[in-house]
C-alpha positions as CSV (number, residue, x, y, z in Angstrom):
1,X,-8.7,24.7,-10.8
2,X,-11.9,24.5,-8.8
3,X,-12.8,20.7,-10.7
4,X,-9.6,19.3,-11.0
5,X,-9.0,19.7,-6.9
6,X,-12.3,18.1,-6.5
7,X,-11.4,15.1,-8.9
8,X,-7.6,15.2,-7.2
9,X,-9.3,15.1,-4.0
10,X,-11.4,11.8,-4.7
11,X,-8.4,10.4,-6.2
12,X,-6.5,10.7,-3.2
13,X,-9.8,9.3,-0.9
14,X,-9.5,6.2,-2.6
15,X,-5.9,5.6,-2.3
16,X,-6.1,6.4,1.1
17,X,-8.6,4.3,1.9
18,X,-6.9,1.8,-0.5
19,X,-3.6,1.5,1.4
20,X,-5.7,1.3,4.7
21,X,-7.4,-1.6,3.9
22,X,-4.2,-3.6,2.1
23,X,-2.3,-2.5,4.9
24,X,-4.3,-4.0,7.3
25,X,-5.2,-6.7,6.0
26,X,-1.9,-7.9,4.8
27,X,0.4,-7.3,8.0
28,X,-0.8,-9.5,10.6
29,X,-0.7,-13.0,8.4
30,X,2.7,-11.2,7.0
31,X,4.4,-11.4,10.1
32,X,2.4,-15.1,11.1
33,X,3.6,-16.4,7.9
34,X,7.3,-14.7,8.1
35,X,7.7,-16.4,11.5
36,X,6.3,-19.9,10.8
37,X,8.0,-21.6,8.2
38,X,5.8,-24.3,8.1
39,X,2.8,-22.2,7.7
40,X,4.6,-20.3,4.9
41,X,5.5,-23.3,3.0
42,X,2.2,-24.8,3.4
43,X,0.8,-21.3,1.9
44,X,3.4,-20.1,0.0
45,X,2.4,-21.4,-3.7
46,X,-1.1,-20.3,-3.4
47,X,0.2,-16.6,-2.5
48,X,2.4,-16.9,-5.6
49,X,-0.5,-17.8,-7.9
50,X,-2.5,-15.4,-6.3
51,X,0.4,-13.1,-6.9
52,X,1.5,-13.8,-10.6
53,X,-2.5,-12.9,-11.5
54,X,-3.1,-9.5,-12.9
55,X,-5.2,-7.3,-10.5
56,X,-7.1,-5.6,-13.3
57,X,-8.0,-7.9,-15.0
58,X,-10.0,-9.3,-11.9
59,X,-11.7,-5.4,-12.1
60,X,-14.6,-6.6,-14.6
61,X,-15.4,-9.6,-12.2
62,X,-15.2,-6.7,-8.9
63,X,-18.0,-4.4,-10.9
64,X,-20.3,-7.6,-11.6
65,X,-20.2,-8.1,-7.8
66,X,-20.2,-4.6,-6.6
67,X,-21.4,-2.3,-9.4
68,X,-19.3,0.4,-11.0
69,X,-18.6,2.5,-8.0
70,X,-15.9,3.1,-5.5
71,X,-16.5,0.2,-3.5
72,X,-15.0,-1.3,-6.7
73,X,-12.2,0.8,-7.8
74,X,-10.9,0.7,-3.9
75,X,-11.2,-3.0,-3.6
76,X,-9.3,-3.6,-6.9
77,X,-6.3,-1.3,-5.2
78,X,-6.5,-2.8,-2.3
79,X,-6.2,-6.3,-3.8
80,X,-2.9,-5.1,-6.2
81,X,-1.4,-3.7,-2.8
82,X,-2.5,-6.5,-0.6
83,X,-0.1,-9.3,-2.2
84,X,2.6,-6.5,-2.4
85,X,3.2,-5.5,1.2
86,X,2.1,-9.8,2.0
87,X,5.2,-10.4,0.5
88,X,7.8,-7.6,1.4
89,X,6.5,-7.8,5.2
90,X,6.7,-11.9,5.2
91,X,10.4,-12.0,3.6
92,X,11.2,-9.4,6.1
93,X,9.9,-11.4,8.9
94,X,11.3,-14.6,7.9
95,X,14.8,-12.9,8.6
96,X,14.7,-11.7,12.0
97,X,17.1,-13.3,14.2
98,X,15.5,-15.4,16.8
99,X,18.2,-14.3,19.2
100,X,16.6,-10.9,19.2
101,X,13.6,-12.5,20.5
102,X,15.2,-14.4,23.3
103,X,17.1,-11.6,24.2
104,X,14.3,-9.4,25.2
105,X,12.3,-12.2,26.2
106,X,14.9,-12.6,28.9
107,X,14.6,-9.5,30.2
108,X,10.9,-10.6,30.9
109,X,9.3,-8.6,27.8
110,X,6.0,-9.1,26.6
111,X,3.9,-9.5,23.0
112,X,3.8,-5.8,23.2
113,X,7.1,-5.5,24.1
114,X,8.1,-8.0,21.5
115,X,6.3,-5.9,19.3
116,X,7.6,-2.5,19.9
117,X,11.2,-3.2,20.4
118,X,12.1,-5.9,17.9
119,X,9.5,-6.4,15.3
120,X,8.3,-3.0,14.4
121,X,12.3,-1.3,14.3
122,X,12.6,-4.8,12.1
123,X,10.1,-4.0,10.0
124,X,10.3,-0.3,9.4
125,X,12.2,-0.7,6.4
126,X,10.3,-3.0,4.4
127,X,7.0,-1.3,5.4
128,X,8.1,2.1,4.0
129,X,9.4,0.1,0.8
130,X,5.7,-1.7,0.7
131,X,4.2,1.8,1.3
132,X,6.2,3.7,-1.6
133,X,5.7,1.0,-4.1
134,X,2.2,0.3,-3.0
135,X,1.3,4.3,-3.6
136,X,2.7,3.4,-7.0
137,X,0.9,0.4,-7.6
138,X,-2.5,1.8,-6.8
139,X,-2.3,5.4,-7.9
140,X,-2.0,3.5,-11.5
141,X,-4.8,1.0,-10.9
142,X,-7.0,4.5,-9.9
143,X,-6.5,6.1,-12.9
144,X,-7.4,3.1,-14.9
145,X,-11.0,2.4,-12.9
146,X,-11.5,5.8,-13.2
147,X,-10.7,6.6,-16.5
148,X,-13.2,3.6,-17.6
149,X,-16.3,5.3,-16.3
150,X,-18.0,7.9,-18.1
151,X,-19.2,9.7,-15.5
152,X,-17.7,10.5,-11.5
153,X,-14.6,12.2,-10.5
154,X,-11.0,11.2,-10.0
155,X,-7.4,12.4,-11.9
156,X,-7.9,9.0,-14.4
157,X,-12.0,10.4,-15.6
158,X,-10.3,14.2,-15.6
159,X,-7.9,13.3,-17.8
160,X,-9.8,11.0,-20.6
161,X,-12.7,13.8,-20.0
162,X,-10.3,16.3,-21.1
163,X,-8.7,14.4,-24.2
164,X,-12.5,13.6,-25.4
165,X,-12.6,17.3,-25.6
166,X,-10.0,17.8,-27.7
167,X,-8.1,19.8,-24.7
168,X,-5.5,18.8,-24.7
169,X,-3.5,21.9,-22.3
170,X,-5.8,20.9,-19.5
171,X,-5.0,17.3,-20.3
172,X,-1.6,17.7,-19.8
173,X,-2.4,20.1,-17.1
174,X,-4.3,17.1,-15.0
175,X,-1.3,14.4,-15.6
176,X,1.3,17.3,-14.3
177,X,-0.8,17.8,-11.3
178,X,-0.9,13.9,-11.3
179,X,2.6,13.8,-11.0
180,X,3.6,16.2,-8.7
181,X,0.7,14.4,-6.3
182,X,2.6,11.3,-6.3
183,X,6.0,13.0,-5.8
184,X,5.2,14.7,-2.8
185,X,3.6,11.8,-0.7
186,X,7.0,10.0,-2.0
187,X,8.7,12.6,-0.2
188,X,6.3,12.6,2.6
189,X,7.3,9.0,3.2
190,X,10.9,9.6,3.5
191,X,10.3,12.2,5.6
192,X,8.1,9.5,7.8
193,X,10.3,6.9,7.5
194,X,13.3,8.9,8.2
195,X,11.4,9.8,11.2
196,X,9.9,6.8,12.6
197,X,13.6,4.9,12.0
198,X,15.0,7.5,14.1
199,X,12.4,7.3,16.7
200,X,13.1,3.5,16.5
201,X,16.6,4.0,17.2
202,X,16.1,6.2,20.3
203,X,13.4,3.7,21.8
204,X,15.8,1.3,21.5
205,X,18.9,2.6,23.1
206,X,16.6,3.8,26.4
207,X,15.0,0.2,26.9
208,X,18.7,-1.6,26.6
């Protein structure tokens, strides 16, 4: 129990740190692109290349440049979660009516202001969506880099380590725990976004 909390535990360092790094890197030119259509156009089919590529197959490339390590496994996440929540967050953008804008811009609101009360309860939704599929997205990519080292920790080396050795109950014992990991930060991000939405809600109704 002891060694598969320690590889669950590095799993779960990597995603974090995964998800911190798409996330901020891909919301700020999200939003720029969503609310300039010219800018989007202009980068638009270059995202969609960039897109249609498969992340792991760029992983071989990552280890020349960084080594096998967890610079490289992160940065391979990071890059399948990047164009993900790029995406969701720019469609999302692209749809919010500019009379929300000059409504509170009326009422002599500022960026921040902007920020808090239109784009951010805008955006919620399509954040959380990025969030739960981008969990997904790189909790797969993890166990792949993981599993292809021979050494290290993580649920993906736990798991081929276990099936090497022929057992094959503490394999099955390592994907359950697997499992049940990603099910509970699912739920944990309902709970969030049930919570943040609600917030959102209340914010609102005390400004207006």
């Amino acid at each position: 129990m002891a060694e598969m909390l320690v590889h669950l535990l590095s799993t779960l360092m990597r995603l974090s740190v995964s998800m911190l790094i798409a996330f901020a890197a891909a919301l700020p030119p999200a939003v720029l692109l969503g609310r300039h259509r010219e800018l989007s156009r202009l980068f638009d089919p270059l995202i969609e290349l960039l897109y249609s590529v498969p992340k792991i197959s760029l992983f071989p490339l990552i280890v020349v440049l960084v080594g096998l390590n967890d610079k490289a496994r992160i940065l391979t996440a990071s890059l399948v979660v990047f164009f993900q929540v790029l995406i969701t967050i720019r469609d999302a953008a692209s749809v919010i009516p500019e009379e929300y804008i000059l409504s509170i811009e009326t009422l002599g609101a500022g960026r921040f202001d902007k920020i808090r009360w239109v784009y951010l309860p805008s955006l919620l939704p399509s954040i959380f969506t990025s969030l739960r599929i981008g969990t997904a997205a790189a909790f797969a990519v993890l166990f792949f880099t993981e599993a292809s080292v021979t050494k290290g920790f993580g649920m993906g080396r736990l798991v081929i380590e276990k099936w090497s050795e022929l057992d094959y109950k503490a394999m099955g014992g390592a994907a359950l725990v697997t499992a049940f990991t990603g099910l509970l930060i699912f739920l944990l991000i309902d709970r969030l976004e049930k919570r943040f939405l609600k917030g959102c809600a209340t914010g609102r109704d005390s400004f207006q």
